[in-house]
N, C-alpha and C positions, 0 to 999 in steps of 0.2 A: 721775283719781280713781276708784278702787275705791267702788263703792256696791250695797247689798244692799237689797231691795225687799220689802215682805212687805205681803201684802191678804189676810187672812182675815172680808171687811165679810157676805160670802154664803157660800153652801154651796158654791159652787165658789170655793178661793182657791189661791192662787199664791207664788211664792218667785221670786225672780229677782237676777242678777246682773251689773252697769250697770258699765262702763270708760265715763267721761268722755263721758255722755251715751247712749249705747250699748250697747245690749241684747248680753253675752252670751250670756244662757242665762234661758230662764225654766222654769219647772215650775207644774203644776196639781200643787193638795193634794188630796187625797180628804178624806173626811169626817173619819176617824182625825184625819190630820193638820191639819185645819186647828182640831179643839177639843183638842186636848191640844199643850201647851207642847214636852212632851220630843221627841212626833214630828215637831214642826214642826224644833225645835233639831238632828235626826238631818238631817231632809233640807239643812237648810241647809249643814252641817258639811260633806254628801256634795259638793253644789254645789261648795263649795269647793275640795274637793279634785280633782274634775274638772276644775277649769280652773287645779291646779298653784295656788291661792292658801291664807292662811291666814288666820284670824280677824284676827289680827296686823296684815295686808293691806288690810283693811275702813276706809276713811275713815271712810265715811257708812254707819249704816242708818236705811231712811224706813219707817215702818209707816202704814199707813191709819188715821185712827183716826173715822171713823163717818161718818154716821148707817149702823147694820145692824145685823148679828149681834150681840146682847151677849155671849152666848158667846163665838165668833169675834173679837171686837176685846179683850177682854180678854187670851186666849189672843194675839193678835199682839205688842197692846203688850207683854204681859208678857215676850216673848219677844226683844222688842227691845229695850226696858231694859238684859234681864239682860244681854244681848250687849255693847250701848254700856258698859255697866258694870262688865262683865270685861276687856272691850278697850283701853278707852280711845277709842274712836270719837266722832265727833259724831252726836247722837241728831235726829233729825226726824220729825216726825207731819205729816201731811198729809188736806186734807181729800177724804173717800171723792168727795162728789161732782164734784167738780175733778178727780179720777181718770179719772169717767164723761167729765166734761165734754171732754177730750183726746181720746175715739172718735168726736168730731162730725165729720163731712165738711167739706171747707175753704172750701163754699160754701153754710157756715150759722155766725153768727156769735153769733145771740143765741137762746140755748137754757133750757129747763127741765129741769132734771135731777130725775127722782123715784126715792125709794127704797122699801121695804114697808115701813109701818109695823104691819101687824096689824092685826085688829079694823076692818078695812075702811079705813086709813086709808092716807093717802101720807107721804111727807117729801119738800120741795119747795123746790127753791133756784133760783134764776135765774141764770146763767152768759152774760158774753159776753167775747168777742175783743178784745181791747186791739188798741193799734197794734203792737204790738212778740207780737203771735201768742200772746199769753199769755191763758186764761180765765183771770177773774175774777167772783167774787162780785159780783152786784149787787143783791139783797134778801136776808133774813134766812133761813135756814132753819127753814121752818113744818112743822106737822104740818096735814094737811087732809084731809076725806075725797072719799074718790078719786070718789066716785059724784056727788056735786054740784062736784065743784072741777075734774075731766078735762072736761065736757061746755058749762064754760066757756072753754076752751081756742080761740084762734079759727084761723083758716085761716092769719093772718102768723105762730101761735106753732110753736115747734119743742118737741117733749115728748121726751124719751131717759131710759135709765135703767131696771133691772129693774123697779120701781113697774111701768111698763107692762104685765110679764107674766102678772099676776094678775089682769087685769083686761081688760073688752073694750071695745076700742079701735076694733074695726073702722066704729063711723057714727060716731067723732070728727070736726070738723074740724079738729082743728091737724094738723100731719104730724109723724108719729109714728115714730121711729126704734126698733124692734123686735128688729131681729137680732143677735143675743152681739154680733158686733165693735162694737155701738155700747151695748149696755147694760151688757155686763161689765167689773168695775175689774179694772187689771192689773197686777200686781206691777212690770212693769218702767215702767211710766208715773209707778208710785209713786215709783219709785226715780229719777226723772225729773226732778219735781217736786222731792222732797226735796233732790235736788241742787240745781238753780233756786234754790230761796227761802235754802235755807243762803250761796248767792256772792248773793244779790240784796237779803234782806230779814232777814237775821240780825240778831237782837236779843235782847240774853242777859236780860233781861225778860220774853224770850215764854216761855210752859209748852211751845210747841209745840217747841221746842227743848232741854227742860230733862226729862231724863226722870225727875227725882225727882216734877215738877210735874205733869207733861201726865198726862190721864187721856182715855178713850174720847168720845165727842160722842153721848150719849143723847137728846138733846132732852128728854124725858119719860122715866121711870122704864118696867121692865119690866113685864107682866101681874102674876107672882110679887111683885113688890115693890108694886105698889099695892094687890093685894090681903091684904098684910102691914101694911102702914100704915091700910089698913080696920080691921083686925081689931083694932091697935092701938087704934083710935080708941073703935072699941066698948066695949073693954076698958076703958079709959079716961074715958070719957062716966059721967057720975051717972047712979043709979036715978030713972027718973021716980016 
């Protein structure tokens, strides 16, 4: 199975292309690329044609679709729609942290994965290792702030996930997973996953399989939009 991989959740994103589990090829986006649709659509095309394939080819494509960039995960999804939707492919979104959650060393089994939320805050999910090698989701993805919610973290906990880079971590005691291969989501892991849950847990009900349905994983809306809805509100509110 041909599957193409795309994570635009940060400023550093990726593109990648998956034979039946198996990373052929992946690529880093620069900034260009990872917030404009067309650049992203140019590098992908080229991927392809490096390894002799053609969109035609393309089972699966898996896009990341958040918690991150809102910029960046609009620009992915969008970009992978219009693909599955020219192609005929099967579409899957998957989640950004579960991405993360795949960089954990194989002798750590129940993890926190955080992401930036801005404005001092985290996005925080809890991720552990099934019997069968798979993370999973085991609490809700919260938003928290990073300054009272990291320093409750205790010595048994595992913390991973860019969330940690903005932040100082060094007198924590949970142990903290720090360096890119464990914080950065990767395109071919996406394209990993996306395969996975398509042979595992397909269900033509879910949005995450449906790319007319599936949209980004915001949790909360962006700075721009809350303080658009403010201003609405004002606007709106009677004269005292």
């Amino acid at each position: 199975m041909l599957v193409i991989g795309i994570e635009t959740s940060g400023l550093n994103g990726s593109v990648a292309l998956n034979r039946d589990g198996q990373c052929l090829e992946s690529r880093r986006l620069d900034q260009a690329g990872r917030r404009h649709a067309q650049s992203l659509t140019l590098e992908l095309r080229q991927l392809l044609r490096d390894h002799q394939a053609t969109p035609q080819d393309v089972q699966v494509i898996a896009v990341s679709r958040g918690p991150g960039s809102f910029t960046g995960l609009r620009v992915g999804l969008v970009c992978a729609k219009t693909f599955a939707y020219a192609t005929g492919c099967q579409f899957v979104a998957v989640d950004t942290l579960a991405v993360i959650a795949e960089n954990c060393p194989p002798d750590i089994n129940d993890t926190w994965v955080v992401e930036d939320a801005q404005r001092g805050d985290l996005f925080a999910g809890r991720y552990q290792r099934s019997s069968e090698n798979h993370w999973e989701q085991v609490s809700p993805v919260v938003v928290v702030a990073s300054d009272s919610w990291l320093p409750q973290r205790t010595k048994l906990e595992t913390v991973c996930g860019r969330g940690l880079l903005r932040h100082d971590h060094s007198e924590l005691s949970c142990r903290c997973l720090v360096e890119e291969s464990f914080t950065r989501p990767r395109a071919e892991v996406a394209a990993f996953l996306g395969e996975r849950r398509l042979l595992t847990t397909h269900r033509s009900d879910d949005p995450d399989f449906d790319f007319w349905k599936s949209i980004p994983f915001y949790i909360r809306p962006s700075a721009a939009e809350e303080q658009r809805d403010r201003a609405s509100q004002c606007r709106e509110a009677p004269n005292g």
